[in-house]
N, C-alpha and C positions, 0 to 999 in steps of 0.2 A: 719934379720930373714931368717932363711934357709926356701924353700917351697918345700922339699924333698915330697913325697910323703908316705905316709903309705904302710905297707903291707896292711892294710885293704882296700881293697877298693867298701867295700858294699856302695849301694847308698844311700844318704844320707838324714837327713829330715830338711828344712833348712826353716826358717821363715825370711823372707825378708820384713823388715821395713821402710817406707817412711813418710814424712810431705810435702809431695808436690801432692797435685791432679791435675797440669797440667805442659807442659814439660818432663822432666823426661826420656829422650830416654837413657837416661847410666841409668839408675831402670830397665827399659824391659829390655834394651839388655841383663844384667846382669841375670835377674831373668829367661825368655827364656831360654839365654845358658845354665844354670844350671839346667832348664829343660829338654832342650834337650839330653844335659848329662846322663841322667837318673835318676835324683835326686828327691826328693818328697818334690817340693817349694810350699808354701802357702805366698803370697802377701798380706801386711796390707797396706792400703790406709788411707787419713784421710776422704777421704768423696768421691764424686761422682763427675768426672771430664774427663777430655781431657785422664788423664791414665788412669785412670779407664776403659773406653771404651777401650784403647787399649790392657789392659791385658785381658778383656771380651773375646777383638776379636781375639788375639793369645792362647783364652783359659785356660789362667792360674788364677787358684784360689784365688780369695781375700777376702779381709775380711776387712770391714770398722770401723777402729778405728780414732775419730777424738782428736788424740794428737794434731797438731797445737793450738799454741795461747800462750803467755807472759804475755798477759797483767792479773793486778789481779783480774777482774773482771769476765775473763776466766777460773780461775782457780778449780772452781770447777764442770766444765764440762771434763777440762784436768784430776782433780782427779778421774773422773767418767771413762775416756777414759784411765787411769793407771789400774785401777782395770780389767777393760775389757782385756787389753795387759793381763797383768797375768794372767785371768781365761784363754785365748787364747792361750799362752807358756803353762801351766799347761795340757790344752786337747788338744794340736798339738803335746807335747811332742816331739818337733827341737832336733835334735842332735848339730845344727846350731843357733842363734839368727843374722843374719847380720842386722844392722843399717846404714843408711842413712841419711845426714843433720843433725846439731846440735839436732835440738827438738826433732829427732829418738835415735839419738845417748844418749841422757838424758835418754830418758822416758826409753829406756831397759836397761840402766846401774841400775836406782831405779828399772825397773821390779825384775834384777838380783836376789835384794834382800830378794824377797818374793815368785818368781818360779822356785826355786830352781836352779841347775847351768847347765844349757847345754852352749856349748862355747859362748860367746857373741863378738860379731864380731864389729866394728865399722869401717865406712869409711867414712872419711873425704873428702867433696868435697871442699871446701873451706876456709876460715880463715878471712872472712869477719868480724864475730860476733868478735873475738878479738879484736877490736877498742871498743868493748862497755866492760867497765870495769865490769860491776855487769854479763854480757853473759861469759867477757871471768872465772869469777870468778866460775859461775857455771861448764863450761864445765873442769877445771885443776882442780878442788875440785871431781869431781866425777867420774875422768879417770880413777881411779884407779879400776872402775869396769868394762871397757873394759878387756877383758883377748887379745885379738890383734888388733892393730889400723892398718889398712892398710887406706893409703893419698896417693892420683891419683897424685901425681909429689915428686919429691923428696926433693924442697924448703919444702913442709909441714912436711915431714918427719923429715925431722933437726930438724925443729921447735918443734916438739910431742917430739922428744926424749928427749929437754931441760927441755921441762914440766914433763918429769918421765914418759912417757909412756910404759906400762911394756912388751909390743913386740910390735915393727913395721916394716911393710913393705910396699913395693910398689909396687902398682898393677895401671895401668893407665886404666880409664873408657873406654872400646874397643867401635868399631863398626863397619858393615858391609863395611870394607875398598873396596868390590869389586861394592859397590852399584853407586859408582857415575863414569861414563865414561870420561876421560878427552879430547877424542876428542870429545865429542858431542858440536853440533851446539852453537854459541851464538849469533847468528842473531835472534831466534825469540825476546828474551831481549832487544837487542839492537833496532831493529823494531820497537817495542811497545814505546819506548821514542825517536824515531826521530834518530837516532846515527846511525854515521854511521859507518863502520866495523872501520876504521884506527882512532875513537875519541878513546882519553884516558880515562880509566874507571877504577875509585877504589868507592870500597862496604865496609862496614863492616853490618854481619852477626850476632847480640846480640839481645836478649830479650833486653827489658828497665825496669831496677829495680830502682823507689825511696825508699832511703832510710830514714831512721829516726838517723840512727848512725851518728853522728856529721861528723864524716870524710868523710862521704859523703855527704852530703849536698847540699856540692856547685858544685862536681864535682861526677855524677853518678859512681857506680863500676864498668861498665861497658866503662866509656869514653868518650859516645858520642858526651860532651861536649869538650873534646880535639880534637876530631874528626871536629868538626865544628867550632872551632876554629882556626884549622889549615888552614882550606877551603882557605881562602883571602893569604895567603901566597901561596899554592899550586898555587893557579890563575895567581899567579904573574909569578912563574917558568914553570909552565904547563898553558896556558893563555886558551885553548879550553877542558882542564879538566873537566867530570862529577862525581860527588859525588852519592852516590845510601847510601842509610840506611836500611839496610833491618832487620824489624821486628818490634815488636810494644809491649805497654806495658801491662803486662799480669794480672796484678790487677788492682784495684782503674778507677777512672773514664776517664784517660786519659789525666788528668793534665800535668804527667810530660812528655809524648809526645810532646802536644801544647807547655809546656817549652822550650823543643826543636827545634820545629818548628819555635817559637816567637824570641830566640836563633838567628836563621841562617837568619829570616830578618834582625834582628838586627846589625848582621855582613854583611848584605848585598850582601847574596849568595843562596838570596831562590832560585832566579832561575837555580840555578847548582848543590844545593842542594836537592836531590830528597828521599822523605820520601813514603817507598813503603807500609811499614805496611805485614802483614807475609804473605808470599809468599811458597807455595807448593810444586812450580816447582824450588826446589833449583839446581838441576843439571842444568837449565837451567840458574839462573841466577847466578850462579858461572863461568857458560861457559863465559857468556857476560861480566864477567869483567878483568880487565888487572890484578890489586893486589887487594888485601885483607888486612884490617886492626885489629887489635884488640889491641885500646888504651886503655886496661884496668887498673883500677890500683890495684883492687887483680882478679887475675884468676888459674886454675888449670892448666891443657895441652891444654884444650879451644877445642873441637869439630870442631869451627867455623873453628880456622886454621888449624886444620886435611885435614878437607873438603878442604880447601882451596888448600894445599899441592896435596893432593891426585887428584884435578885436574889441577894438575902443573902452579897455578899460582903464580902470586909476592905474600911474605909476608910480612908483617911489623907489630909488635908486641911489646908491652912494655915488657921491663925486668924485670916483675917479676914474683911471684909466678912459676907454673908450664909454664909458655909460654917460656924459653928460653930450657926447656923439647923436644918440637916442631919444636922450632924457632929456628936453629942452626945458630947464628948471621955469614953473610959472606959465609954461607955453604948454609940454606937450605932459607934462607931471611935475615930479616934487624930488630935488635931487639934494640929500644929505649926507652931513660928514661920517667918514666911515667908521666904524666898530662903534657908536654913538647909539646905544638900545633908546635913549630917551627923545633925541631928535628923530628917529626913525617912529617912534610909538605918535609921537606928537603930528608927526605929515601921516602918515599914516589914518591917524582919527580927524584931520583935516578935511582932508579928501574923503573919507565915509559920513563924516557929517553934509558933505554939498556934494550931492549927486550931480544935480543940474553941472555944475563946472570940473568935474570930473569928468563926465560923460562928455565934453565942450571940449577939452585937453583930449580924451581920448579920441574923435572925429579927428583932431587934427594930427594925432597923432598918424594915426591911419593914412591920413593922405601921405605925409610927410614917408614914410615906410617906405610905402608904397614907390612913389619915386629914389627912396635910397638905397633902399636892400631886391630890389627886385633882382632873381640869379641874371635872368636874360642882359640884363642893364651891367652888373655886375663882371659878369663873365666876359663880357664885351669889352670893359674896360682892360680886365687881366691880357686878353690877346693882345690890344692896342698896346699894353705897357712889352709885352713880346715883343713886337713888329718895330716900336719906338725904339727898344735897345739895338734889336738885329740890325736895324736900319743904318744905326748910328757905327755897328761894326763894319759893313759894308763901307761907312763911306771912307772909316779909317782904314783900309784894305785889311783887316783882319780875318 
């Protein structure tokens, strides 16, 4: 899909849709930009959380509808939270509908139906829910009320197109590429765990999501279990190696943490294995590490390796979804098959044995970033895909 721009370019009124009350930093940056633009965004949450506050504190308007929830016993508060979507489309009058995550992307495709048509936007961040038959049956049963799918890498794209999706493009979730310094210090990191400047140091940077989807089960969608299962190999090739886990898990009681944790005794690497739980000062400890990993086994462009890139360090990331988007295997890092603890240990002590062409992959990595995820560049893109649709309504008299 072309994202030419319109003659029109009054600002526009754009209602931005989410199912997620914590996380969510590609939701603000997005919703912001398009503020800043000049646009008139009104933000739907499902309820009161981590974003929540932060759209408060950048100011931007929201509005709590709690779509979230599957289960059937839910379902008549989701009906209650559909009715609300539409009475809210009907008195915000969006020139725009943008949707976010499967259960955004549902509920304003049904909104569609009964508030009448202003453009309905859908954007795909992932493709996890496809492994669960009756999820992926809902979301290709009802695409056909998206008017354009934009999928933040271009694996997802292909994929939407085979389902019949009736326009798509690619817009990759931007962010403040000038936010993180890549000379800044990593001594105080390294400090704080004993290290000292010349130990080898690999992190990975993931929320911890359990799932209920069969195909993840045994192996999280995020990897960390391949990640810890590599560890005793890595040890073997890199013998004074430290492992960092940085982030912790964002629902539930913290089970599948302790899984994790129970996990890397069990391989007999607790003590090299370091579970930081979420950490602030990410500039800081991106500084303090050598590579970066992201053994995922569905991901989009991944943030984590952005970040990574952007502070020119090693990357090693599984091939799929949006990560060889980022990861330009050879070029800008090291991209291997997924759930695979032995090829991940192996690129992994690759890349910490050659600094020099680590450091060479990470500079260009950086640049490369820099022109693909920057929000301003980004967000720019998103209105154009707006204006290209509107435009196209207009000329069909719609």
């Amino acid at each position: 899909m072309t994202t030419r721009a319109s003659a029109d370019d009054r600002p526009l009124r754009i209602l931005q849709v989410t199912t997620t009350p914590t996380g969510g930093d590609w939701f603000l940056d997005q919703v912001t930009g398009l503020r800043d633009r000049g646009h008139d965004v009104l933000a739907v949450v499902p309820g009161e959380g981590p974003l929540a506050t932060r759209l408060r504190q950048a100011r931007v308007p929201l509005r709590m509808v709690p779509l979230a929830g599957w289960h059937p016993h839910k379902l008549p508060r989701v009906a209650a939270a559909e009715l609300r979507l539409v009475r809210l489309i009907r008195q915000f009058r969006p020139d725009v509908v943008h949707a976010h995550l499967l259960k955004a992307n549902v509920a304003c495709r049904v909104a569609s139906l009964l508030a009448g048509r202003p453009l309905h936007v859908n954007q795909v961040t992932g493709m996890i829910h496809l492994h669960s038959p009756w999820l992926r049956r809902i979301d290709v049963t009802t695409l056909s009320r998206a008017d354009v799918l934009i999928t933040s890498c271009r694996a997802f794209a292909e994929r939407y197109r085979t389902f019949g999706a009736r326009e798509v493009a690619v817009s990759y979730y931007g962010c403040d590429v000038h936010a993180l310094d890549p000379t800044a210090s990593g001594e105080p990191f390294r400090k704080e765990f004993g290290l000292a400047a010349d130990t080898p140091t690999v992190g990975m940077v993931a929320h911890m999501y359990p799932s209920r989807i069969r195909a993840y089960r045994e192996v999280g969608v995020k990897g960390h279990e391949v990640l810890i299962d590599a560890v005793p190999e890595l040890l073997s090739r890199v013998p004074d190696v430290h492992v960092f886990v940085i982030g912790d898990q964002l629902v539930g009681d913290g089970a599948y943490r302790r899984s994790l944790e129970e996990r890397a005794r069990r391989r007999g690497v607790e003590g090299r294995v370091h579970f930081t739980g979420h950490r602030a000062d990410k500039q800081h400890v991106i500084a303090g590490l050598d590579v970066l990993v992201s053994p995922s086994l569905e991901e989009s462009a991944c943030y984590a390796m952005v970040e990574a890139l952007l502070m020119e360090k090693g990357a090693v990331a599984s091939n799929v979804g949006g990560l060889p988007d980022t990861v330009q295997h050879g070029e800008t890092g090291l991209l291997v098959p997924p759930a695979d603890p032995h090829a991940l240990a192996a690129a992994v002590a690759e890349l910490l044995s050659n600094p020099d062409r680590r450091r060479q992959m990470g500079r260009l990595g950086r640049t490369r970033c820099l022109a693909q995820f920057d929000i301003s560049q980004t967000v720019a893109q998103v209105e154009n895909i707006y204006r290209s649709a509107l435009a196209g309504w207009a000329r069909a008299g719609r």
